[in-house]
N, C-alpha and C positions, 0 to 999 in steps of 0.2 A: 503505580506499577512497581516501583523502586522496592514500596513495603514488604511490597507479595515476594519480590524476586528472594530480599533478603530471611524473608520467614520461611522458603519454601528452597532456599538454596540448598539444603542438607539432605535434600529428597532429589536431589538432581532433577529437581523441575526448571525446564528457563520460560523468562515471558518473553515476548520480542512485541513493542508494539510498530506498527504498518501503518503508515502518511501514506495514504497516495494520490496522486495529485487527479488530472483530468482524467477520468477511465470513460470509456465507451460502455456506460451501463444506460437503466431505462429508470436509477432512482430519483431522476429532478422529475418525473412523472410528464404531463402535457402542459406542464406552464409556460407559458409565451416566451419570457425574456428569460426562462432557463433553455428552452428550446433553441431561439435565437443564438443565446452565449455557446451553448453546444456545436450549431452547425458553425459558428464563426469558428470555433476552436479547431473543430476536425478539419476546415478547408485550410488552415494554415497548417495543417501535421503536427497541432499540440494536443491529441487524445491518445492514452495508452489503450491495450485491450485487456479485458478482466486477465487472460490468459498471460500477458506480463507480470504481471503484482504476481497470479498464483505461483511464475516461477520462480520471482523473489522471496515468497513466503516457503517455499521448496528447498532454496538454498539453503535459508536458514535453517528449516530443518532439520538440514541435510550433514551440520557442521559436528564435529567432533564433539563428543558430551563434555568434555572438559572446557569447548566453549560455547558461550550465548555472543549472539546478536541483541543487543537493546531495542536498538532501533534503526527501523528501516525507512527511510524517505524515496520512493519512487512516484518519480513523473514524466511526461513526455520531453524530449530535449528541447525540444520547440514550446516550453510550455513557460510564458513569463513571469 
């Protein structure tokens, strides 16, 4: 990402890449012990909602062209 940022910096493009940790999506699909690990996560309030990340990925957007965000690590506070 670093390459792209620097090759692509003079066209006032920015990259930002996005970690995010436990989201409440459907992509561990119906396997068992991603299931499992899932509902053990959300009953202790360590799963974010897609609708957090995209507000993070929002702010960055959102920041003045003279700055980038690199990167963004969002998780749930509860999330160890």
């Amino acid at each position: 990402m670093e390459s792209w940022r620097k090759e692509f910096a003079a066209r006032d493009v920015r990259f930002t890449t996005v970690h995010p940790g436990a989201v409440a999506t459907e992509f561990g699909g119906d396997q068992a012990f991603i299931r499992d690990w899932y509902e053990d996560m959300e009953r202790r309030g360590a799963v974010i909602r897609p609708e957090d990340v995209a507000r993070v990925i929002a702010l960055a957007l959102d920041l003045p062209r003279e700055a980038s965000l690199s990167e963004i690590t969002v998780r749930p506070t509860r999330q160890a």
